[in-house]
C-alpha positions in Angstrom: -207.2 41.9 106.9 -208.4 39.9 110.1 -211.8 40.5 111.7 -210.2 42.6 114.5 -208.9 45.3 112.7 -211.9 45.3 109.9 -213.3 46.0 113.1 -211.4 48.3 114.3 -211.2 50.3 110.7 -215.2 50.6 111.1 -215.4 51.8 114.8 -212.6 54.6 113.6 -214.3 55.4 110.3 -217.8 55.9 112.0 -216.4 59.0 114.3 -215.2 60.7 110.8 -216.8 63.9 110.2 -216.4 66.4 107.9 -217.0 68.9 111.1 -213.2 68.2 112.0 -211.7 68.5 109.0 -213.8 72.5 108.8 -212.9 73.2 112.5 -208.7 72.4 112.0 -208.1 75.3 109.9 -209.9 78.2 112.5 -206.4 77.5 114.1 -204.1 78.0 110.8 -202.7 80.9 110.6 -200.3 81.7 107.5 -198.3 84.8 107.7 -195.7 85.7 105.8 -193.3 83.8 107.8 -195.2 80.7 107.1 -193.1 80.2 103.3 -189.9 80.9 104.6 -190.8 78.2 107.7 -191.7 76.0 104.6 -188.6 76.3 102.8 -186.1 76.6 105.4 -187.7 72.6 106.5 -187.4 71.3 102.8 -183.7 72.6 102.3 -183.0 71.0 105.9 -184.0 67.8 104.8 -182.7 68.5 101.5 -179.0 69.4 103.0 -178.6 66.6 105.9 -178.2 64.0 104.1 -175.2 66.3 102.1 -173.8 66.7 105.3 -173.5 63.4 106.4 -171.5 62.2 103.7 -169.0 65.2 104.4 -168.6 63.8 108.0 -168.4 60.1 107.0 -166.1 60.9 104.1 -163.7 63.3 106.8 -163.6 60.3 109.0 -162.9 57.8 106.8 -160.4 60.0 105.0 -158.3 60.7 108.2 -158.9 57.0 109.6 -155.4 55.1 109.4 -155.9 51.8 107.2 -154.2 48.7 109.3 -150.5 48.1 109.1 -150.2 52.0 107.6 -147.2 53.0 109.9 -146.3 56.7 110.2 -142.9 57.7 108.8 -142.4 60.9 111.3 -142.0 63.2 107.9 -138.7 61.2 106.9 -138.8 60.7 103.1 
């Protein structure tokens, strides 16, 4: 670590007080809504990446490979 950010690191650490960390939960307020806001986040970021492969794998499925000429249905 240069001196500029040692600096920097103990000009920021000598504003910490435990003060803020008391006064950030006054404005918390769990209901009953707040679970289900929980777990409908999680199983978002749980299910995109699902969902991307579906659309990559649907577009490279239906993507003709080069020289593949269509045959109109002819046998």
């Amino acid at each position: 670590m240069n001196g500029r950010s040692l600096a920097l690191l103990c000009l920021l650490l000598s504003f910490v007080s435990p003060v803020y960390a008391v006064d950030s939960y006054r404005y918390l307020r769990v209901t009953i809504d707040t679970p289900w806001m929980i777990f409908l986040g999680l199983a978002t970021v749980v299910m995109l990446p699902f969902i991307l492969l579906m659309i990559l794998y649907w577009y490279f499925a239906v993507k003709k490979k080069p020289g593949e000429e269509s045959t109109g249905g002819e046998g």
